[in-house]
C-alpha positions, -999 to +999 in steps of 0.1 A: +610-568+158+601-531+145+626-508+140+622-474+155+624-444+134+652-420+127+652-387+130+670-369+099+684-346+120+703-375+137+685-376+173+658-404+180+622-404+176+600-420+208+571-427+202+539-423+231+512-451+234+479-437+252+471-455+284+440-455+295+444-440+335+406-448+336+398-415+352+378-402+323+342-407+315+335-423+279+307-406+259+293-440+257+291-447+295+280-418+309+263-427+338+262-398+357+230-385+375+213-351+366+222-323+385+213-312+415+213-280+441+230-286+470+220-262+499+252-247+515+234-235+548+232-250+579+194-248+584+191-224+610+177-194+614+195-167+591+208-136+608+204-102+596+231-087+586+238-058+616+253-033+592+228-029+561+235-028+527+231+012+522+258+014+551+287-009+546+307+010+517+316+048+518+302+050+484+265+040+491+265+056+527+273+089+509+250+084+487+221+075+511+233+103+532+233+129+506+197+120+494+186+126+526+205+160+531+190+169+496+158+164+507+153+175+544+178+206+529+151+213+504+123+215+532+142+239+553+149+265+525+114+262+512+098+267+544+125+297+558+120+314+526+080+312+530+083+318+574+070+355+573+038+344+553+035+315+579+038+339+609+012+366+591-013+337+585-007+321+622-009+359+636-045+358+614-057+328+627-048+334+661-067+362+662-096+346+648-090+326+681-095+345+707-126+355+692-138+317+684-126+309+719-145+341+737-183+327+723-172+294+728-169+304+764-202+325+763-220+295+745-206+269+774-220+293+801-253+306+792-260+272+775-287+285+746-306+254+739-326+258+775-340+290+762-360+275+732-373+244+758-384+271+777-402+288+752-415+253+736-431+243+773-448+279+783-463+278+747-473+243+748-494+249+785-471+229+807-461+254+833-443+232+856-418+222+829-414+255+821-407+263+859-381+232+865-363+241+831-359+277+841-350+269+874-320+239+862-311+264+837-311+290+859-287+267+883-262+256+855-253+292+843-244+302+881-224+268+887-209+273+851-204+311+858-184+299+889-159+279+873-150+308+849-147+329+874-125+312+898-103+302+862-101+339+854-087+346+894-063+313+885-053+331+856-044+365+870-028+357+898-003+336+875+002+362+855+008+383+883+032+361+899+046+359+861+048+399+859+066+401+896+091+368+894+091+354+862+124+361+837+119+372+799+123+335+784+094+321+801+076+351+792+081+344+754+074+301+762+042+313+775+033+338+747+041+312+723+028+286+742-011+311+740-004+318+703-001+285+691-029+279+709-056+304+697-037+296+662-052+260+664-083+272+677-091+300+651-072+276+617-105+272+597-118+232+592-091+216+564-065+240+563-028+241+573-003+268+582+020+254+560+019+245+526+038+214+515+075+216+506+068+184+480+040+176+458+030+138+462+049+117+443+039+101+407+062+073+417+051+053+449+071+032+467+065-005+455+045-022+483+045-056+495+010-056+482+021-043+451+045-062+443+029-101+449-001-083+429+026-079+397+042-111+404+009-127+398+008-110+366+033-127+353+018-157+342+040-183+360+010-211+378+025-213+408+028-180+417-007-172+414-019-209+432+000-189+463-015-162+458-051-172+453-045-200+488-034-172+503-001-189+511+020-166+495+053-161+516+057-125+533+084-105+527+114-115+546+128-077+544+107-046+544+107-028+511+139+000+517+152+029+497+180+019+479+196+050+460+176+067+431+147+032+440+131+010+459+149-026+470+127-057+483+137-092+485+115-115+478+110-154+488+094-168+458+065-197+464+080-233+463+092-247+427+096-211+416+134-198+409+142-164+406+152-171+367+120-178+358+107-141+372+134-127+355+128-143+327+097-123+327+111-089+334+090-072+307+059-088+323+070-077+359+075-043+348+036-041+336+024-058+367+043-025+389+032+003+361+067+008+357+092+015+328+112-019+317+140+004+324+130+005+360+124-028+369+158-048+376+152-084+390+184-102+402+188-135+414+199-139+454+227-160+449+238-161+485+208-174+500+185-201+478+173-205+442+140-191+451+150-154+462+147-128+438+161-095+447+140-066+428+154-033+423+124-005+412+140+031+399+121+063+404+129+070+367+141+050+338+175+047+336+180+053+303+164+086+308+183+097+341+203+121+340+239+103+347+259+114+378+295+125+369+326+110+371+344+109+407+379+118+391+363+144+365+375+170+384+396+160+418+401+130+435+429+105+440+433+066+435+457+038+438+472+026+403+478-010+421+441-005+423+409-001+408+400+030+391+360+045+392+347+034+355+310+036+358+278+032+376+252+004+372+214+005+371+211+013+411+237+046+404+267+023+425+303+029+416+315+003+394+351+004+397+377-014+372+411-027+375+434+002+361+455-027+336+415-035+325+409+009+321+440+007+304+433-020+276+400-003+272+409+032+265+442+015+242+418-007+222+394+027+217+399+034+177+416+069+172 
């Protein structure tokens, strides 16, 4: 019989025995199998999402929207400041027109080559070649001299009928209508009106092509076996603009996970010509272990210039909610719970 021990402060000590509920795994009888990825799907065919990604929050649809203000805004201004050059140059080459249409009119009717047969036959003796291609010719240049005629009689009597029922607006359609036209006629051989708003860009748009030709840079065996077979798998998005870059999603051959592409960001961003900065590989976690998502900046984004702070000078938000911090490498709002903002700025040094 054991006696239990006291407790100086006169209450009673209990002691606890460990039972063993046999719900725990001992080191030495781990029998557990390795890991493995269970697919969540259900195997059919995946469905687009209807509202895409640059759409669904206010904050990227005014982003996408105001890229595309800023740059068809840009076009406008730069070609209505440069409009009275455009109209001197058009006026120019529409004169120019009239004249190139007139002898191209003369050339089609008195048909010039015949002459020089003409001549090669009478000198070369055979007279009756000489008579039949001065006769045909001869035949061509009334039938031809017909049919401008009867278009010049077309002509005036439309203008005519223009001059006696026709109101001022479709006056000015039809002068614009004839000045565009002897504009195209007389615009030299490889030159434009217009000069361009926007020189090409040093940056282009990462390609499907360009992008399976850096992923096979990269070093990883299977990749290039696709590529080289010919079996690599096509994009199952096409490559979009996605804020200050380029987004693709990519479905990486079979036995390649996005981790291992990632893993070999630095080599990625050689294969696109790009700056590491630039080039942002993320794993798809909602669809399978071998999509990579790959983000490609215009610029480096450690050398972009950052966009300011929402709240830096007006704006409103909910202190139950979250509060604008930051952006990340695609220029999205990262927003932060206001208790987290406020343990950051309290834990700043002063």
């Amino acid at each position: 019989m054991t006696s239990e021990p006291a407790d100086p402060g006169g209450g009673r000590i209990v002691p606890l025995r460990a039972v063993d509920a046999q719900t725990e795994v001992r080191l030495d009888e781990d029998n557990t199998e390795a890991p493995a990825y269970v697919d969540l799907t259900s195997g059919g065919p995946q469905r687009r999402p209807i509202i895409p990604e640059h759409w669904r929050t206010w904050d990227n649809a005014r982003r996408h929207i105001a890229l595309a203000a800023a740059r068809h805004g840009h076009r406008a201004a730069y070609h209505g400041v440069r409009s009275p050059a455009y109209f001197v140059k058009a006026l120019g080459f529409a004169i120019w027109g009239v004249i190139v249409t007139a002898k191209r009119l003369i050339t089609w009717w008195h048909i010039p080559g015949t002459t020089r047969l003409e001549w090669q036959a009478a000198a070369d003796g055979l007279l009756n070649d000489h008579l039949r291609l001065h006769r045909q010719g001869r035949e061509t240049r009334r039938a031809r001299g017909t049919i401008l005629a009867l278009c010049l009689t077309a002509l005036a009597a439309a203008a005519a009928a223009m001059a006696a029922y026709a109101s001022p607006w479709a006056w000015a359609l039809f002068a614009a209508g004839l000045f565009v036209a002897f504009a195209l006629a007389g615009r030299p051989a490889g030159k434009t009106i217009t000069t361009r708003a926007e020189l090409p860009a040093q940056v282009q748009p990462p390609t499907q092509d360009v992008i399976i030709r850096a992923l096979g840079s990269i070093g990883i065996a299977e990749i290039n076996k696709a590529i080289k077979d010919l079996a690599f798998p096509p994009l199952p998005a096409p490559v979009r603009e996605d804020g200050p870059g380029w987004r693709a999603e990519i479905d990486l051959p079979y036995g390649v996970t996005a981790s291992m592409v990632i893993d070999r960001r630095e080599q990625l961003a050689s294969g696109l010509r790009r700056p590491l900065g630039a080039v942002w590989p993320e794993p798809a976690s909602h669809e399978h272990a071998g999509r990579l998502e790959l983000w490609v900046g215009r610029a480096d984004i450690s050398k972009a210039k950052p966009p300011p702070w929402p709240l830096l000078r007006s704006g409103q938000f909910d202190v139950f909610g979250e509060l604008p911090f930051g952006v990340d490498v695609r220029g999205r709002t990262v927003r932060a719970p206001l208790i987290y903002h406020n343990w950051l700025i309290g834990s700043i040094p002063r």
